[in-house]
C-alpha positions as CSV (number, residue, x, y, z in Angstrom):
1,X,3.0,-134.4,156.2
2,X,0.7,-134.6,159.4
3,X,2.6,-138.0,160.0
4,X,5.3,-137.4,159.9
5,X,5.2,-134.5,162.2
6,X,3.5,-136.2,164.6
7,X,6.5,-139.0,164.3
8,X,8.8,-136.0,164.8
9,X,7.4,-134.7,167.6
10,X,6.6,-138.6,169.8
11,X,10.1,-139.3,168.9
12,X,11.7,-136.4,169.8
13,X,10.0,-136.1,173.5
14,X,11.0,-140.4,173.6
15,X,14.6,-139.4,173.8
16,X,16.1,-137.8,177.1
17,X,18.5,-135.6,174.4
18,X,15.8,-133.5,173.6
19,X,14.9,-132.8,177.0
20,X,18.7,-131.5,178.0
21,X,19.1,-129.6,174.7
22,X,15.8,-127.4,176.3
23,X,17.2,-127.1,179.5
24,X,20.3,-126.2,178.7
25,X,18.8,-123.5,176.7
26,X,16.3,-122.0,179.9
27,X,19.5,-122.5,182.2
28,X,21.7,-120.8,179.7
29,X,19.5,-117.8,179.4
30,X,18.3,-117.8,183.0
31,X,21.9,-117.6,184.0
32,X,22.7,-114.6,181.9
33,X,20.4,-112.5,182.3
34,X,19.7,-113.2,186.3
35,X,23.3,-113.6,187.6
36,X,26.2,-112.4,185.1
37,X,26.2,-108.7,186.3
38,X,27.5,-108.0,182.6
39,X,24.2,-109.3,180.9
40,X,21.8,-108.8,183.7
41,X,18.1,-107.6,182.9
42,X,18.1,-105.6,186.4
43,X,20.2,-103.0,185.6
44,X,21.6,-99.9,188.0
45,X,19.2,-97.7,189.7
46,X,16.3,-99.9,189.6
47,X,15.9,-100.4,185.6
48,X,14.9,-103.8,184.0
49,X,14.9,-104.4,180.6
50,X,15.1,-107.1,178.4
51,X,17.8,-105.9,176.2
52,X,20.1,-108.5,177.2
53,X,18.2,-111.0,176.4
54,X,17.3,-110.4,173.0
55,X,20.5,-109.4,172.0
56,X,21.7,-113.0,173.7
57,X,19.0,-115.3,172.1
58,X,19.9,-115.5,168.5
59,X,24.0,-117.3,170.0
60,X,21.4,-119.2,172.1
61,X,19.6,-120.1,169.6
62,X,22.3,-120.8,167.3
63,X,23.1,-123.7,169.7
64,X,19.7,-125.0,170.7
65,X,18.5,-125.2,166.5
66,X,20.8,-127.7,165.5
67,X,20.8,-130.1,168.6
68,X,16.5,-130.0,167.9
69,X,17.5,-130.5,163.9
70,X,20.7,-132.8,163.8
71,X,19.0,-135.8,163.3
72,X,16.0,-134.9,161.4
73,X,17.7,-136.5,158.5
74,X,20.6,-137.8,159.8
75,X,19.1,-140.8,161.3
76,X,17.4,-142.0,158.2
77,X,20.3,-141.8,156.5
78,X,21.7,-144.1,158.7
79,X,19.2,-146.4,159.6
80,X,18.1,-146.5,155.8
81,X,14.6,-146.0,157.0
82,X,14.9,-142.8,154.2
83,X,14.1,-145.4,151.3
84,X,11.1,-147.1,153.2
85,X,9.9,-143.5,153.8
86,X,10.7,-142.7,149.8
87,X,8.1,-145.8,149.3
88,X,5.3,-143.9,151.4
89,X,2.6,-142.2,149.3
90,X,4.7,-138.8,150.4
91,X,6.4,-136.5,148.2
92,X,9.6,-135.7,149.7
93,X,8.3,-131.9,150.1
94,X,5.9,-133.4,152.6
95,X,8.6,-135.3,154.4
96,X,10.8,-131.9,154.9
97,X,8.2,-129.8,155.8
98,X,6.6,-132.4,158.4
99,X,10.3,-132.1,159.8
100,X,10.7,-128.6,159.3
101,X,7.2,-128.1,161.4
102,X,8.0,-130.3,164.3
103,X,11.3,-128.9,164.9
104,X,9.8,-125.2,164.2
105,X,7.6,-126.5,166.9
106,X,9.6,-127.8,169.6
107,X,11.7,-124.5,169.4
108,X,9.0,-122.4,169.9
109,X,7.8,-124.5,172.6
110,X,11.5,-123.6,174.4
111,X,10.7,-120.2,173.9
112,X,7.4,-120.1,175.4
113,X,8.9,-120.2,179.0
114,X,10.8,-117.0,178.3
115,X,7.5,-114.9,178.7
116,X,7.8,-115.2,182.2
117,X,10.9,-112.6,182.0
118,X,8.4,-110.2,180.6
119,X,6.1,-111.1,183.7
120,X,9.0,-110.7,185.8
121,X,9.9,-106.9,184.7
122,X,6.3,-105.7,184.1
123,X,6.0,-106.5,187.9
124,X,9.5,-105.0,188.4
125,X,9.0,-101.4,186.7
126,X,8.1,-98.2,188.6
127,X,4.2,-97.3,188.6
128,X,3.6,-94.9,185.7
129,X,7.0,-95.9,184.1
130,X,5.8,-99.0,182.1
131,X,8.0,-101.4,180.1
132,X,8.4,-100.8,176.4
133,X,5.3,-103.6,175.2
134,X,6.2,-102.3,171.0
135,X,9.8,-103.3,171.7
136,X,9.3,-106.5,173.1
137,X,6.6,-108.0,171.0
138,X,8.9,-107.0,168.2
139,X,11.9,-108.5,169.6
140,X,9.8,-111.6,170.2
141,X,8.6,-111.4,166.5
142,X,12.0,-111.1,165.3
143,X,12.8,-114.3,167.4
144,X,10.1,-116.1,165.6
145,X,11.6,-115.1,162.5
146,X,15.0,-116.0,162.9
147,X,13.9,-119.3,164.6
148,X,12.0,-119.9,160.9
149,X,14.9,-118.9,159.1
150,X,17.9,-121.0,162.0
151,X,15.2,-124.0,161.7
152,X,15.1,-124.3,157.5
153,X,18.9,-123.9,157.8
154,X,19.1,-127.0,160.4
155,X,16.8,-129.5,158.6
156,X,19.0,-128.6,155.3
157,X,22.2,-129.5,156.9
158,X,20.9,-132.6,158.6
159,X,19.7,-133.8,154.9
160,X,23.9,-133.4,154.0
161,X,25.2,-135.9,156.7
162,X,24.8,-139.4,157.7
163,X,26.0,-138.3,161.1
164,X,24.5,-136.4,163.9
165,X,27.9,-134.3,164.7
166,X,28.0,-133.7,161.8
167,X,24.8,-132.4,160.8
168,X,25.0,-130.3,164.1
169,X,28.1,-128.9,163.3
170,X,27.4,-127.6,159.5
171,X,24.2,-126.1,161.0
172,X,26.0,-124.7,163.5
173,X,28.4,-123.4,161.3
174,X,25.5,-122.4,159.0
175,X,23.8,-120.1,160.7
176,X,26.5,-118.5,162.5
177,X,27.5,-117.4,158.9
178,X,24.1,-116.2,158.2
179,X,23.3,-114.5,161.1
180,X,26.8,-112.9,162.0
181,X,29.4,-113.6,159.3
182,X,28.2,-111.0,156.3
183,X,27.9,-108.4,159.5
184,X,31.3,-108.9,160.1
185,X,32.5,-109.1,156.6
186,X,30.7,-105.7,156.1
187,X,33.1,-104.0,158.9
188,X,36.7,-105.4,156.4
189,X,38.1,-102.4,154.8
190,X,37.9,-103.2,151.6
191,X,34.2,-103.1,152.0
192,X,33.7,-99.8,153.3
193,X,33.4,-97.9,149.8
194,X,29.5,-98.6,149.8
195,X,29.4,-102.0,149.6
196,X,29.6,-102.3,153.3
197,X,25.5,-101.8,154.6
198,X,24.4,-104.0,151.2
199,X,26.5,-107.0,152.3
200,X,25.3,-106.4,155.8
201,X,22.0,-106.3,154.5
202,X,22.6,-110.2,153.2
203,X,22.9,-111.0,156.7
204,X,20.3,-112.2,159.5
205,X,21.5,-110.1,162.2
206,X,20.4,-107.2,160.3
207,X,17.2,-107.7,159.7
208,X,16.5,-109.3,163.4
209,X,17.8,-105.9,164.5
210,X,15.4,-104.0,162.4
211,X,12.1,-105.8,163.4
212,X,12.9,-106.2,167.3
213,X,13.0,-102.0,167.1
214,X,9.6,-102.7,167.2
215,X,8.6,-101.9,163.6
216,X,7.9,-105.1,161.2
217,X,9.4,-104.0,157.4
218,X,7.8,-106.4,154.8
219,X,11.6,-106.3,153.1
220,X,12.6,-108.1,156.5
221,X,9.6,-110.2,156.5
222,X,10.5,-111.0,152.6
223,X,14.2,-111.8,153.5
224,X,13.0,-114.1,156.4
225,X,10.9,-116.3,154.5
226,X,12.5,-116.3,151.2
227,X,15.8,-117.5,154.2
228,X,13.2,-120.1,154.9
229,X,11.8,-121.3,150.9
230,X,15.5,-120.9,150.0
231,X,16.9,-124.0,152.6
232,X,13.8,-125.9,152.2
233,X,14.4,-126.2,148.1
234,X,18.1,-126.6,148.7
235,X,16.9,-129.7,151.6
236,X,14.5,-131.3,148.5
237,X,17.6,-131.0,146.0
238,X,19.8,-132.9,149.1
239,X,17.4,-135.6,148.9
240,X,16.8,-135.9,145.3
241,X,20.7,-136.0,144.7
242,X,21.3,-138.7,146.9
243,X,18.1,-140.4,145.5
244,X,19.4,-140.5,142.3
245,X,23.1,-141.7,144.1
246,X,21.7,-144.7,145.5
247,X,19.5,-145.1,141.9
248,X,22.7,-145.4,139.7
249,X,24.3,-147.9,142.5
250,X,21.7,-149.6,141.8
């Protein structure tokens, strides 16, 4: 596994791609929450908070994931390298979670310059008014968690394409399902006779919610991470179908 993380990680930082997908992501959030007056963290009256930003990071997020996960698979699929990997003394649980880990990784690593908004507003609040430090550090937990949960879902989707897009795309789609989807289908009428707060429950955003209110539930820690075993099981399946595909060709 060690490996093929470090692979992961030297050839990730080798490509000029990965680079832009992380500063597209600091610009994107930067511009938010510093110039659209909407979204700003410097709010009326000389308030700063970084409500904004949290609520903005998960759609943020949702973009950045897939770009850092669209070819985890996707290129040995295509360059065929898979099969030489498949010869490796590695089980394939190795192989996904030495991908899993470097893209976990790298994300985190994107996130790390976002501390420097907390900086920002701790210097920014009124003497003897001091920023909400349980909120944030939950709201950064919560990030940590959904990045866990976006990252399994990316690798997964990546192991169902020969194609980059493509891979990009169904992880895209993916997680927007997960996070926001069931939260939406929870609001349909015909849901509203009870069923409504279980289906939300199904749903990422809900659970993201509950831990960034500065409180850490083991059920959301529980939904994270069985998220996160759930994709990773469904990326060694991927692999051992199409394992078996290119078996019977044979």
């Amino acid at each position: 596994m060690r490996s093929i993380f470090i692979k992961e990680i030297n050839s990730f930082f080798s490509s000029i791609v990965g680079y832009i997908a992380i500063l597209v992501f600091l610009i994107a959030c930067g511009l938010f929450i510093w110039v659209l007056p909407q979204y700003t963290i410097l709010r009326p009256g000389g308030y700063a908070t970084l409500d904004s930003f949290f609520e903005l990071a998960p759609w943020f997020l949702m973009l950045l994931i897939p770009a850092v996960t669209m070819r985890s698979f996707a290129d040995e699929f295509r360059g065929g390298t898979i099969e030489w990997l498949q010869t490796k003394p590695l089980r394939d649980t190795d192989i996904i979670l030495g991908k899993y880990f470097a893209s976990l990784l790298l994300v985190v690593f994107a996130l790390l310059p976002t501390l420097l908004y907390v900086y920002t507003i701790s210097n920014l609040s009124v003497e003897g008014n001091p920023i909400d430090s349980g909120g944030i550090i939950g709201s950064y937990i919560g990030l940590l968690f959904l990045v866990a949960g976006f990252t399994a879902i990316g690798v997964f989707s990546s192991s169902l394409a020969n194609n980059q897009i493509v891979g990009f795309l169904i992880a895209l789609f993916s997680c927007y399902l997960l996070y926001s989807g069931f939260e939406a289908l929870s609001k349909v009428p015909a849901f509203t006779n009870g069923l409504d707060y279980y289906l939300g429950m199904v749903g990422m955003s809900f659970h993201y919610n509950s831990i960034s209110r500065g409180f850490i539930d083991t059920r959301d820690v529980i939904y994270f991470l069985s998220v996160v075993v759930l994709f990773i099981s469904l990326t060694r399946l991927s692999l051992n179908s199409r394992t078996w595909d290119t078996a019977k060709q044979d």
